[in-house]
mmCIF file of the protein (N, C-alpha, C, O) and its ligand, coordinates in Angstrom:
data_MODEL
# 
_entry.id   MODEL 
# 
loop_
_entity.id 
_entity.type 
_entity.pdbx_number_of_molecules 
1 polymer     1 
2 non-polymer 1 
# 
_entity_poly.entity_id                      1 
_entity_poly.type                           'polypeptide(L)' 
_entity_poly.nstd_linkage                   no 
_entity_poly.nstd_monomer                   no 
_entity_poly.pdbx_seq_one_letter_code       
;(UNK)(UNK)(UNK)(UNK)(UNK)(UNK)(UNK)(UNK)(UNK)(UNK)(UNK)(UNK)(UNK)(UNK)(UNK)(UNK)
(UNK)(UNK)(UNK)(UNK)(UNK)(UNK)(UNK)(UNK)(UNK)(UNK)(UNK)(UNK)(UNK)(UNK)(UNK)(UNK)
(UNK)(UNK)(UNK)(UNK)(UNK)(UNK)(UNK)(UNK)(UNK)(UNK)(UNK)(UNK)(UNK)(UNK)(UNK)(UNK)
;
_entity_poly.pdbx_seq_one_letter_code_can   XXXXXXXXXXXXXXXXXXXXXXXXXXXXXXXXXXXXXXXXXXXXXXXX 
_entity_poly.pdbx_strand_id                 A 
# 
loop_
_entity_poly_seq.entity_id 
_entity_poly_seq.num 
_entity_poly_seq.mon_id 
_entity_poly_seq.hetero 
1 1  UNK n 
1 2  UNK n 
1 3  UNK n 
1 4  UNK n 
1 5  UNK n 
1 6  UNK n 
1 7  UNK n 
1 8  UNK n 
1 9  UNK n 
1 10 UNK n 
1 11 UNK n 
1 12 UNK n 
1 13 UNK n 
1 14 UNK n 
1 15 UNK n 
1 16 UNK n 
1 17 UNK n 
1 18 UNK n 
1 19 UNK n 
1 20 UNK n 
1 21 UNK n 
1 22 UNK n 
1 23 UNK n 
1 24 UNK n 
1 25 UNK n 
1 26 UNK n 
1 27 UNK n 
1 28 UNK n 
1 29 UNK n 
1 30 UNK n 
1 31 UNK n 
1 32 UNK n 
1 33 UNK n 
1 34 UNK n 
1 35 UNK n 
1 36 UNK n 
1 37 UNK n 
1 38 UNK n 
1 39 UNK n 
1 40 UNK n 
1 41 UNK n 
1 42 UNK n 
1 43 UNK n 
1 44 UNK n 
1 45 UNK n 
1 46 UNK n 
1 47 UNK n 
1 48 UNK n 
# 
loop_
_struct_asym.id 
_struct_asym.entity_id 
A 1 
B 2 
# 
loop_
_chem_comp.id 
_chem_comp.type 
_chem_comp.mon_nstd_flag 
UNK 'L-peptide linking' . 
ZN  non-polymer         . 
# 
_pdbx_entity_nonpoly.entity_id   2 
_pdbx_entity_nonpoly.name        ? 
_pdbx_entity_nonpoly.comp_id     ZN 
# 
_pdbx_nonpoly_scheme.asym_id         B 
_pdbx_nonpoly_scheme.entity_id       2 
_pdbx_nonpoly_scheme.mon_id          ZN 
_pdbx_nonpoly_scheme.ndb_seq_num     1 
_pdbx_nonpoly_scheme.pdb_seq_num     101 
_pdbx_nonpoly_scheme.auth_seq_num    101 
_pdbx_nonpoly_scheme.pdb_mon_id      ZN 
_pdbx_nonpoly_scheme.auth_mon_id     ZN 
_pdbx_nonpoly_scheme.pdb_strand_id   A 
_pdbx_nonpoly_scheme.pdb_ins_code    . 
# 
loop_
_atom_site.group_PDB 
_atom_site.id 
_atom_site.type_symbol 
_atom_site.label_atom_id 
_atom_site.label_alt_id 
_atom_site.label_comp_id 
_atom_site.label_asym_id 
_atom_site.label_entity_id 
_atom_site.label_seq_id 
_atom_site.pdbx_PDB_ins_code 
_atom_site.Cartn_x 
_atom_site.Cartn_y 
_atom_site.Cartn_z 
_atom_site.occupancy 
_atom_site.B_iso_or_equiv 
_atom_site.pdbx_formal_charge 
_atom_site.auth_seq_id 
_atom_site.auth_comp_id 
_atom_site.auth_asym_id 
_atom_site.auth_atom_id 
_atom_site.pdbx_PDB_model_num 
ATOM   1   N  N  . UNK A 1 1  ? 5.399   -6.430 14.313  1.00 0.00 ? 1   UNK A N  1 
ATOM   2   C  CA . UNK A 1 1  ? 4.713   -6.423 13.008  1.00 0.00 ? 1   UNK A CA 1 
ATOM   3   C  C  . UNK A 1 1  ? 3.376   -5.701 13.127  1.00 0.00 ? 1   UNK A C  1 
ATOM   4   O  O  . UNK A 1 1  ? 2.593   -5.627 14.075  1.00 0.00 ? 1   UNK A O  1 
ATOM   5   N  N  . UNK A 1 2  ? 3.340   -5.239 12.019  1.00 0.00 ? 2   UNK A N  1 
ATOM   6   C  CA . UNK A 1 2  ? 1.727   -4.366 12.392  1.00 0.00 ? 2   UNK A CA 1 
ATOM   7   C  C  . UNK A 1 2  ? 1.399   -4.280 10.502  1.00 0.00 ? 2   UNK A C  1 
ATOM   8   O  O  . UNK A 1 2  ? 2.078   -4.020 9.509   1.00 0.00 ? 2   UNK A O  1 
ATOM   9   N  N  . UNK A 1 3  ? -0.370  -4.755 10.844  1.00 0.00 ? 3   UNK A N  1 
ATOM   10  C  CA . UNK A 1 3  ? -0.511  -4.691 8.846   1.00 0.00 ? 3   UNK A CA 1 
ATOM   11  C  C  . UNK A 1 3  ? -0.900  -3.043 8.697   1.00 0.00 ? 3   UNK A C  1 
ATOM   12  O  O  . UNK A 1 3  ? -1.535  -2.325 9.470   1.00 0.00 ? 3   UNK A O  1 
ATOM   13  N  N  . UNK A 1 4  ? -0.428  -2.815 7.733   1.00 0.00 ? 4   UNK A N  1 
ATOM   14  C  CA . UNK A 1 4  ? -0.449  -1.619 6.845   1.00 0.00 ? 4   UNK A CA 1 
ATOM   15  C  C  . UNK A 1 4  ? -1.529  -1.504 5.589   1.00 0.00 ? 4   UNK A C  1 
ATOM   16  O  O  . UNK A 1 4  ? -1.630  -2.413 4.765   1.00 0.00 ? 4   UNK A O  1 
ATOM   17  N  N  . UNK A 1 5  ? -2.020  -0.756 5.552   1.00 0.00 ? 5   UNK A N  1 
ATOM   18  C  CA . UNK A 1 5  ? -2.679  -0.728 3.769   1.00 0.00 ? 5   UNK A CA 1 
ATOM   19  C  C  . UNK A 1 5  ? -2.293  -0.130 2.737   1.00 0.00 ? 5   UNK A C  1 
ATOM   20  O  O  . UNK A 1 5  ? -2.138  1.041  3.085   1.00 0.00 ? 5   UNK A O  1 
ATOM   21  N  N  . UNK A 1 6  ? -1.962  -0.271 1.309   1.00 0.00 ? 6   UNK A N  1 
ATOM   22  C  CA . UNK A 1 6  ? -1.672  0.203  0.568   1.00 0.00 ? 6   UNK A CA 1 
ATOM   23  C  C  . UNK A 1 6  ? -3.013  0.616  -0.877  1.00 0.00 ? 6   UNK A C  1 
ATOM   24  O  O  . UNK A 1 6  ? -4.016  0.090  -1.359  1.00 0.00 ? 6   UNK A O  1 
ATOM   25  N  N  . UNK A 1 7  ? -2.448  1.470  -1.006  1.00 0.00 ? 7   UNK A N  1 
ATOM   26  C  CA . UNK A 1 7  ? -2.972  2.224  -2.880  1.00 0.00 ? 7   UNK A CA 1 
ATOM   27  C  C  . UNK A 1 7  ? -2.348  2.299  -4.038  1.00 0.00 ? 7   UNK A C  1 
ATOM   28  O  O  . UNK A 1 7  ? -1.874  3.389  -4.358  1.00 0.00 ? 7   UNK A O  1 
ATOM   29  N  N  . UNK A 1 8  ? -2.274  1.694  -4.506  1.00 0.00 ? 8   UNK A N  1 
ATOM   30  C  CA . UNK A 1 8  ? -2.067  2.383  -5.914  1.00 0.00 ? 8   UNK A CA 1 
ATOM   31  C  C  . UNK A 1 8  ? -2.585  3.148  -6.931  1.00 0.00 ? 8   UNK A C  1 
ATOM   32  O  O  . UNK A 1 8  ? -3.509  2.945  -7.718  1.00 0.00 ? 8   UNK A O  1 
ATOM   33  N  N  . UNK A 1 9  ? -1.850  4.034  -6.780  1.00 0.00 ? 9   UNK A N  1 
ATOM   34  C  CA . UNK A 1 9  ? -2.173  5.489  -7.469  1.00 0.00 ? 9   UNK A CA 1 
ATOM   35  C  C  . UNK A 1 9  ? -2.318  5.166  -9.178  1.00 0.00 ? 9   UNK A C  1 
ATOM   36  O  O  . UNK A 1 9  ? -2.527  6.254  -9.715  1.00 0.00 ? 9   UNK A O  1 
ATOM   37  N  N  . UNK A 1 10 ? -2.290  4.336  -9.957  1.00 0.00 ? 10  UNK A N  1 
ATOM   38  C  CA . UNK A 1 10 ? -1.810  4.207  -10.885 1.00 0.00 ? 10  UNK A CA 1 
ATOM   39  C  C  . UNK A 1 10 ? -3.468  3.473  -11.206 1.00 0.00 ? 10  UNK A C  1 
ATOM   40  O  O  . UNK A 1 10 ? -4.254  3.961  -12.018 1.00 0.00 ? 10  UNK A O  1 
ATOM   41  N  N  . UNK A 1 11 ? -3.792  2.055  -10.262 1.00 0.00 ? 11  UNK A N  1 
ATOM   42  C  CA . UNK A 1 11 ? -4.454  1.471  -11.097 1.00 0.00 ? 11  UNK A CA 1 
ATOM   43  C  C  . UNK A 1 11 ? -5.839  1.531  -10.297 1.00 0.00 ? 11  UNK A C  1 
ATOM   44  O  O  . UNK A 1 11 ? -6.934  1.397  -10.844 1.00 0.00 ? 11  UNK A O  1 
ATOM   45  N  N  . UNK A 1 12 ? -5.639  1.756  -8.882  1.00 0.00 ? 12  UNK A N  1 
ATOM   46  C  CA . UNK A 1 12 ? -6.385  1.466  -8.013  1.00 0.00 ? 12  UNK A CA 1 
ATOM   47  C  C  . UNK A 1 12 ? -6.702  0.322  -6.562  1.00 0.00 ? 12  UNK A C  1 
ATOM   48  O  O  . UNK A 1 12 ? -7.360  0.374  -5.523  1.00 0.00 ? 12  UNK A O  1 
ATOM   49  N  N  . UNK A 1 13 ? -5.849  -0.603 -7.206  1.00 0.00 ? 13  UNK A N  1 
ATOM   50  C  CA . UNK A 1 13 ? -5.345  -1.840 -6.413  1.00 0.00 ? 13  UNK A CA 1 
ATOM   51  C  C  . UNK A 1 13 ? -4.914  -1.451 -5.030  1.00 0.00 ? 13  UNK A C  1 
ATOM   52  O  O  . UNK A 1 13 ? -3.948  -0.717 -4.821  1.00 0.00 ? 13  UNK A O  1 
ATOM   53  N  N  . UNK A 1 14 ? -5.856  -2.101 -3.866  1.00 0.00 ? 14  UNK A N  1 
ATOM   54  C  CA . UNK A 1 14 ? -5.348  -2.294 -2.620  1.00 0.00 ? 14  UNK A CA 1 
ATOM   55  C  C  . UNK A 1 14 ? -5.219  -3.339 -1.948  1.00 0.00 ? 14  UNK A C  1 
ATOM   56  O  O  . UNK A 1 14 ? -5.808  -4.410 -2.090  1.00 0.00 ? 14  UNK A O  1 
ATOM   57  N  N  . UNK A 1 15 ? -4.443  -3.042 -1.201  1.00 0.00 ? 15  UNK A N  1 
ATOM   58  C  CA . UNK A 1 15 ? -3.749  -4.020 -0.059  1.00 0.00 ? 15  UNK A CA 1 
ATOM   59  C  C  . UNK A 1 15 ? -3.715  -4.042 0.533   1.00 0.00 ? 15  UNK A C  1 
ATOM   60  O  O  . UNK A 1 15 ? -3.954  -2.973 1.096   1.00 0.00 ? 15  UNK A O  1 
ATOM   61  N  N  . UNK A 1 16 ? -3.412  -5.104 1.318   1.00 0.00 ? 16  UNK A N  1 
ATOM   62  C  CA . UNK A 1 16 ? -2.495  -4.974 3.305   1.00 0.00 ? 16  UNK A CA 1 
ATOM   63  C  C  . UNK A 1 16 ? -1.814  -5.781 3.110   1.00 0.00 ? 16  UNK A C  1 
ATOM   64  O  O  . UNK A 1 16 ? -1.900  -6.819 2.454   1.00 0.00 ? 16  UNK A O  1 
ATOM   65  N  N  . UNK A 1 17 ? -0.702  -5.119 3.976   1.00 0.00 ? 17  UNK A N  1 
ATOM   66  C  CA . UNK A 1 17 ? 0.782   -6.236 4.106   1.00 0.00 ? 17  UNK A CA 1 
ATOM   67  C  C  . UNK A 1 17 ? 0.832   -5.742 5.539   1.00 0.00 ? 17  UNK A C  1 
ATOM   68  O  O  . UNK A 1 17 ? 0.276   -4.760 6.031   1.00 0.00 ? 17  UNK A O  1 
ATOM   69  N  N  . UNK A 1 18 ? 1.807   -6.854 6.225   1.00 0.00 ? 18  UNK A N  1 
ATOM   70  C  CA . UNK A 1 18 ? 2.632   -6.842 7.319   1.00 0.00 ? 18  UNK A CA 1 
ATOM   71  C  C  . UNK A 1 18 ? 3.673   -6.408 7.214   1.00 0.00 ? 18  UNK A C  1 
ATOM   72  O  O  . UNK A 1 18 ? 4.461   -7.038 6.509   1.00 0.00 ? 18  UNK A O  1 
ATOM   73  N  N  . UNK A 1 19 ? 4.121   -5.173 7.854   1.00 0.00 ? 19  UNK A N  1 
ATOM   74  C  CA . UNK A 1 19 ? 5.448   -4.713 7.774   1.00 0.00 ? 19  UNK A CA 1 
ATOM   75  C  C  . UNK A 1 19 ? 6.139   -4.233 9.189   1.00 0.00 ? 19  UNK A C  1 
ATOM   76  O  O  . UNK A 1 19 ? 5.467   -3.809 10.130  1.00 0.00 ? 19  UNK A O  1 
ATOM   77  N  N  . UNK A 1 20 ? 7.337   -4.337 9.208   1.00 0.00 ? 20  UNK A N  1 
ATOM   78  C  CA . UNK A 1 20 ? 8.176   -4.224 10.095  1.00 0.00 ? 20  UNK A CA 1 
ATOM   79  C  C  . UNK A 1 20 ? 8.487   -2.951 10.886  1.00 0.00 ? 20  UNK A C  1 
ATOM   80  O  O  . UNK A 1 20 ? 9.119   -2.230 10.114  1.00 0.00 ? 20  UNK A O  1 
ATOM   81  N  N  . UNK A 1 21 ? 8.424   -2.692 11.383  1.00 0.00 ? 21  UNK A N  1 
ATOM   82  C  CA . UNK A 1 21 ? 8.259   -1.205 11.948  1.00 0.00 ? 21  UNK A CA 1 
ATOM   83  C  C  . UNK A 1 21 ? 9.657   -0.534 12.191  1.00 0.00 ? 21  UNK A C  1 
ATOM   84  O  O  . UNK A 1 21 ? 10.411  -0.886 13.098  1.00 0.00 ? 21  UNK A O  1 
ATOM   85  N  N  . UNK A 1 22 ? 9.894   0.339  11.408  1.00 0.00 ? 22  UNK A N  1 
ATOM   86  C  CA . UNK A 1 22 ? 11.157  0.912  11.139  1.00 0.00 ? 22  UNK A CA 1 
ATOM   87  C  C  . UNK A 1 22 ? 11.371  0.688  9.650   1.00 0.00 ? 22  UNK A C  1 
ATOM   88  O  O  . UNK A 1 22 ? 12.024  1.511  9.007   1.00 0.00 ? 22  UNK A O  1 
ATOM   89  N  N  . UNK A 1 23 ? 11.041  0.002  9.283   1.00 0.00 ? 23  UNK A N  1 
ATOM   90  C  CA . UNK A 1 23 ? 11.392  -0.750 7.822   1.00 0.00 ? 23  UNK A CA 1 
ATOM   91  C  C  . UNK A 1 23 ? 11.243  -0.377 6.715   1.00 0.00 ? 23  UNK A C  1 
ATOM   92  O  O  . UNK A 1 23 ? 10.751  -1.264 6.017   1.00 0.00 ? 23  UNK A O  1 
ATOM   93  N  N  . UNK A 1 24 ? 11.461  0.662  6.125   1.00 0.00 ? 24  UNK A N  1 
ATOM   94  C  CA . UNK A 1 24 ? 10.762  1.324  4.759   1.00 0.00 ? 24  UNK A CA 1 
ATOM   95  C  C  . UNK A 1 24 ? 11.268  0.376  3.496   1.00 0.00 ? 24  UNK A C  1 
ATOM   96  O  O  . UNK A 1 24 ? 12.349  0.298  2.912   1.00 0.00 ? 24  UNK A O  1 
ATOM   97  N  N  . UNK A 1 25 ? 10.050  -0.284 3.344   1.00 0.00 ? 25  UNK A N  1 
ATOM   98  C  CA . UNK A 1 25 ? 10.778  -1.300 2.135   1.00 0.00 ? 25  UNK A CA 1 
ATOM   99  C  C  . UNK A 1 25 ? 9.907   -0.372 1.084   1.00 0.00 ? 25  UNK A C  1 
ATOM   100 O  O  . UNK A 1 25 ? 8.922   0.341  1.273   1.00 0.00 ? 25  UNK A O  1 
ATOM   101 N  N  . UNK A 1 26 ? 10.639  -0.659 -0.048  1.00 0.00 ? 26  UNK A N  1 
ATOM   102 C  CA . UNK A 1 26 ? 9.960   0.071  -1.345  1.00 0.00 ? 26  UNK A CA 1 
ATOM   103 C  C  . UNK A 1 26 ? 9.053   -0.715 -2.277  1.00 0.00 ? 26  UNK A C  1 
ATOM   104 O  O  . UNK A 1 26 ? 9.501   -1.581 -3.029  1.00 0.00 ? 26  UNK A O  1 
ATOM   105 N  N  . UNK A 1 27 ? 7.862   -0.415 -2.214  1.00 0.00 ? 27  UNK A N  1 
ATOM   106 C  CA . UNK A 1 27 ? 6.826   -1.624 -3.079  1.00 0.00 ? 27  UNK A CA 1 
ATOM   107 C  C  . UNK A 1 27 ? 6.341   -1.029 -4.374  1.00 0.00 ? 27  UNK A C  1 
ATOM   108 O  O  . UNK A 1 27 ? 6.530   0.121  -4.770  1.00 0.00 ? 27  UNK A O  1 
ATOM   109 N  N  . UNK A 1 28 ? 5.703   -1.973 -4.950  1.00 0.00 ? 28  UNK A N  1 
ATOM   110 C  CA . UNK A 1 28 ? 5.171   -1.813 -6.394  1.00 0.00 ? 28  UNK A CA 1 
ATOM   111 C  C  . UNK A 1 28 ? 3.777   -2.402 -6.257  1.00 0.00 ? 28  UNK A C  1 
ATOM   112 O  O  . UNK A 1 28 ? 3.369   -3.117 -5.341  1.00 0.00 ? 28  UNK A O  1 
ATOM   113 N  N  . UNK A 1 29 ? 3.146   -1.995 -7.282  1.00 0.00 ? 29  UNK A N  1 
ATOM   114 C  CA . UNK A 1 29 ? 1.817   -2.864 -7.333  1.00 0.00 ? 29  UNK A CA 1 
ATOM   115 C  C  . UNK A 1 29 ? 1.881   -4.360 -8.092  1.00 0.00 ? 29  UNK A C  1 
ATOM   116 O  O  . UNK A 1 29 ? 2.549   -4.933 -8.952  1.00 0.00 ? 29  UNK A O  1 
ATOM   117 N  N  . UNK A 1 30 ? 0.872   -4.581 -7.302  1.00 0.00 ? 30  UNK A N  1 
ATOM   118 C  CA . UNK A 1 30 ? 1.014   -6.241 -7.972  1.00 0.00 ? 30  UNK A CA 1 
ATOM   119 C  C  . UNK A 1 30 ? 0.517   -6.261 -9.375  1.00 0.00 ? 30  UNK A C  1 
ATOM   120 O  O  . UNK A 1 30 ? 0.831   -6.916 -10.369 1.00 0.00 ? 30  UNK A O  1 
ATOM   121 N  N  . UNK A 1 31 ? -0.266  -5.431 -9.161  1.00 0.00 ? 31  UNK A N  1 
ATOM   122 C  CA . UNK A 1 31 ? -1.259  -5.723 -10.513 1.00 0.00 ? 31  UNK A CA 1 
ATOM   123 C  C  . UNK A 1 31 ? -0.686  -5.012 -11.810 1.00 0.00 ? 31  UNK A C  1 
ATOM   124 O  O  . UNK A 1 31 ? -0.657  -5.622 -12.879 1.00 0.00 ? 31  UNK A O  1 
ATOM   125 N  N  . UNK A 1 32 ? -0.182  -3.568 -11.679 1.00 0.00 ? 32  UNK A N  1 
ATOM   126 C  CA . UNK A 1 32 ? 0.188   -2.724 -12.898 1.00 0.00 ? 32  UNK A CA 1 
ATOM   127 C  C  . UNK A 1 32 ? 1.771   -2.453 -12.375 1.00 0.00 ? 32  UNK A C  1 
ATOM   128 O  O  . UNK A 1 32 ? 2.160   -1.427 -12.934 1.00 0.00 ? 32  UNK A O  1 
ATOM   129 N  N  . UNK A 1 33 ? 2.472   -2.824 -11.790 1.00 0.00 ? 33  UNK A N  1 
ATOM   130 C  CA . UNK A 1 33 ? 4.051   -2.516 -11.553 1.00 0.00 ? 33  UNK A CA 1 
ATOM   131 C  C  . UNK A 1 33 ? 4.235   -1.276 -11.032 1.00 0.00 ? 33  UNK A C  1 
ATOM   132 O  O  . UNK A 1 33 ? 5.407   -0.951 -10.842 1.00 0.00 ? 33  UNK A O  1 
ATOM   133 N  N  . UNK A 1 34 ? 3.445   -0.553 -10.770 1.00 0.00 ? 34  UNK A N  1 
ATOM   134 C  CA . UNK A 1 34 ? 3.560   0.722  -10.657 1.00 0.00 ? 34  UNK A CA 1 
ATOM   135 C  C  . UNK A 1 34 ? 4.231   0.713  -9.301  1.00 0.00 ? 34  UNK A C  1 
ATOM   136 O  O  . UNK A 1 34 ? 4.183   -0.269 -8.560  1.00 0.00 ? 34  UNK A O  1 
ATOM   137 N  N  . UNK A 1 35 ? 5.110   2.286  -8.879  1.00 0.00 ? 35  UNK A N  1 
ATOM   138 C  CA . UNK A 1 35 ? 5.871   2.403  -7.302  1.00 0.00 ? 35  UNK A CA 1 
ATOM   139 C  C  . UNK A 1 35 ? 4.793   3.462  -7.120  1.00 0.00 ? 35  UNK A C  1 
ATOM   140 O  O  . UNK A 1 35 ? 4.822   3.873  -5.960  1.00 0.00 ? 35  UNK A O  1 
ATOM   141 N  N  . UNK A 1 36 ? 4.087   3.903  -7.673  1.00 0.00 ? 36  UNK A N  1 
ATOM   142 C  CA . UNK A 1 36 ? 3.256   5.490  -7.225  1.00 0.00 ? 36  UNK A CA 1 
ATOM   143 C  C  . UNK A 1 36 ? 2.019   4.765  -5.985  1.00 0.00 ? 36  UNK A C  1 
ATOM   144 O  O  . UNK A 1 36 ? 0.809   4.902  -6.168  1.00 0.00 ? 36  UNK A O  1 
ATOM   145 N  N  . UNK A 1 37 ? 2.559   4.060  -4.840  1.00 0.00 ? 37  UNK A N  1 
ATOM   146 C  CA . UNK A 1 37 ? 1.642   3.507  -3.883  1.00 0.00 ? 37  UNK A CA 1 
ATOM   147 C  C  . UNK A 1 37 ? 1.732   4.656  -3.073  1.00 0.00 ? 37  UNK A C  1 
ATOM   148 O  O  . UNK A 1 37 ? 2.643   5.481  -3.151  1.00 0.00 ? 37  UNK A O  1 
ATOM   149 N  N  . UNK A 1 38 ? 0.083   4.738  -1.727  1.00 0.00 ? 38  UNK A N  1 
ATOM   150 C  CA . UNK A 1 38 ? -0.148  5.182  -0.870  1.00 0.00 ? 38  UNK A CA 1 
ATOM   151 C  C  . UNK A 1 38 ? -0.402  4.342  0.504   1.00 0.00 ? 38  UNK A C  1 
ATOM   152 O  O  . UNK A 1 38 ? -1.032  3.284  0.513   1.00 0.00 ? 38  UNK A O  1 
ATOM   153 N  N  . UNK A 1 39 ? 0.069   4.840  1.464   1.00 0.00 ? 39  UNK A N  1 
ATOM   154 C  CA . UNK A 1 39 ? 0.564   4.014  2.429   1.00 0.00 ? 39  UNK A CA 1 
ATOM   155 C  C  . UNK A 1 39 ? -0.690  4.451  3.680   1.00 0.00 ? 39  UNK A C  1 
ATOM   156 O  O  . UNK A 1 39 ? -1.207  5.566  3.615   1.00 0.00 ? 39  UNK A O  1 
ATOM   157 N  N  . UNK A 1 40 ? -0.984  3.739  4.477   1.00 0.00 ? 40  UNK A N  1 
ATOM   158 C  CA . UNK A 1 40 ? -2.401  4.053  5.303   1.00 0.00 ? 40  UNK A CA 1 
ATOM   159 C  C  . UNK A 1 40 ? -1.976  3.160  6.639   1.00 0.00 ? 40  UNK A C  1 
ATOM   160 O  O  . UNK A 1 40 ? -1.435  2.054  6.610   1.00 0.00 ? 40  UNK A O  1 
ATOM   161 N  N  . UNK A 1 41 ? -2.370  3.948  7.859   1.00 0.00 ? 41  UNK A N  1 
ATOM   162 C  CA . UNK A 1 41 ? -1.816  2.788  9.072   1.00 0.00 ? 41  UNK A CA 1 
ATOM   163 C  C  . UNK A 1 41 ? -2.985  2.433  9.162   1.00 0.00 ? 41  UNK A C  1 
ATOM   164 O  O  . UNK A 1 41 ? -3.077  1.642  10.101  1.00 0.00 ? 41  UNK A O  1 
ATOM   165 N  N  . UNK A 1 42 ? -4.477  2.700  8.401   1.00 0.00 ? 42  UNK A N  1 
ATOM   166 C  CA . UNK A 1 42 ? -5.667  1.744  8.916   1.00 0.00 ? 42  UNK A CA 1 
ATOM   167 C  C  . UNK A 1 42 ? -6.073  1.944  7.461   1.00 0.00 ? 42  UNK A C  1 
ATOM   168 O  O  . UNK A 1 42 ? -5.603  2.277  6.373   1.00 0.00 ? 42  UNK A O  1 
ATOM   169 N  N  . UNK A 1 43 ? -7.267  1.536  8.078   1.00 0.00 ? 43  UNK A N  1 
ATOM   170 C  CA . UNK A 1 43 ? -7.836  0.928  6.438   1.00 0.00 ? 43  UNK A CA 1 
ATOM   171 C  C  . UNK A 1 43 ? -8.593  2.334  5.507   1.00 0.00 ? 43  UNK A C  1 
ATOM   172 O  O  . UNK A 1 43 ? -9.420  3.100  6.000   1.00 0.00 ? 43  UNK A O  1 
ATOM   173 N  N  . UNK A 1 44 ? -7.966  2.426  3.820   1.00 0.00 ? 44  UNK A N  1 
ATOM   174 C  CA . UNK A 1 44 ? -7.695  3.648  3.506   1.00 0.00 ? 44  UNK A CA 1 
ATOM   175 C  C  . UNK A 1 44 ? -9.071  3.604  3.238   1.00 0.00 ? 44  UNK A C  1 
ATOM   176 O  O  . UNK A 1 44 ? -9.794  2.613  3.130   1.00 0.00 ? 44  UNK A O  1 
ATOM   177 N  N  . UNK A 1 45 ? -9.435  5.163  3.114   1.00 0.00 ? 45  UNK A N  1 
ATOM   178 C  CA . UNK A 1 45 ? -10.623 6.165  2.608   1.00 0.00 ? 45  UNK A CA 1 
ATOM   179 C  C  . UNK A 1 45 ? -11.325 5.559  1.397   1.00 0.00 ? 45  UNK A C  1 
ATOM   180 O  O  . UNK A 1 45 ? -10.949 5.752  0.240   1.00 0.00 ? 45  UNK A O  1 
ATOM   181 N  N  . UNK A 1 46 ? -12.209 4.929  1.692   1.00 0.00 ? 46  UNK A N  1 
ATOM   182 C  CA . UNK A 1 46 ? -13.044 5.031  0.348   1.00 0.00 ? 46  UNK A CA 1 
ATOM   183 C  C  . UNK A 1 46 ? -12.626 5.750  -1.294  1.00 0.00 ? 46  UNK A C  1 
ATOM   184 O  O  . UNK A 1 46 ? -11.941 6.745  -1.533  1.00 0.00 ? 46  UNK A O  1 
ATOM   185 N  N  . UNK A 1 47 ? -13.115 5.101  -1.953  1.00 0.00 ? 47  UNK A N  1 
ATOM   186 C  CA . UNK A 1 47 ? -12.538 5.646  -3.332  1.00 0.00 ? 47  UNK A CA 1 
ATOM   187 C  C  . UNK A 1 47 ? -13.520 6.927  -3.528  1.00 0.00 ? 47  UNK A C  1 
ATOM   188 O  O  . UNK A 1 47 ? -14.234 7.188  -2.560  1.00 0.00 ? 47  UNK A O  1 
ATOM   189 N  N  . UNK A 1 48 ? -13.629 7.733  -4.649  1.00 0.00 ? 48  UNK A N  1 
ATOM   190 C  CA . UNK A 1 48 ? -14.612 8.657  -4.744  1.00 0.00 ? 48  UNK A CA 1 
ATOM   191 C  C  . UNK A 1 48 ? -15.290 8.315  -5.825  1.00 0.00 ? 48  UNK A C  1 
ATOM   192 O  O  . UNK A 1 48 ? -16.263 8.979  -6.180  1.00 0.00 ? 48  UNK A O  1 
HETATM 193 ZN ZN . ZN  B 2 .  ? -1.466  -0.678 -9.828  1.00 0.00 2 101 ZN  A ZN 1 
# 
């Protein structure tokens, strides 16, 4: 297991989850439903 960070492109909403390595699960945002996420193996870039 290794945590991951996520973006959403849509609303702005980030995350970290634990995910499985090999595992491409397909996510949404929690907040606006959106699939348009960005995926980061450390913690993503500052917003602008
Ligand atoms: Zn969103």
């Amino acid at each position: 297991m290794a945590i991951e960070y996520f973006r959403c492109m849509m609303c702005g909403h980030e995350w970290e989850e634990e995910v499985e390595k090999g595992k491409d699960v397909e996510r949404t945002c929690s907040q606006c439903r959106s699939n348009s996420i960005r995926r980061f193996k450390s913690e993503p870039p500052p917003k602008e």
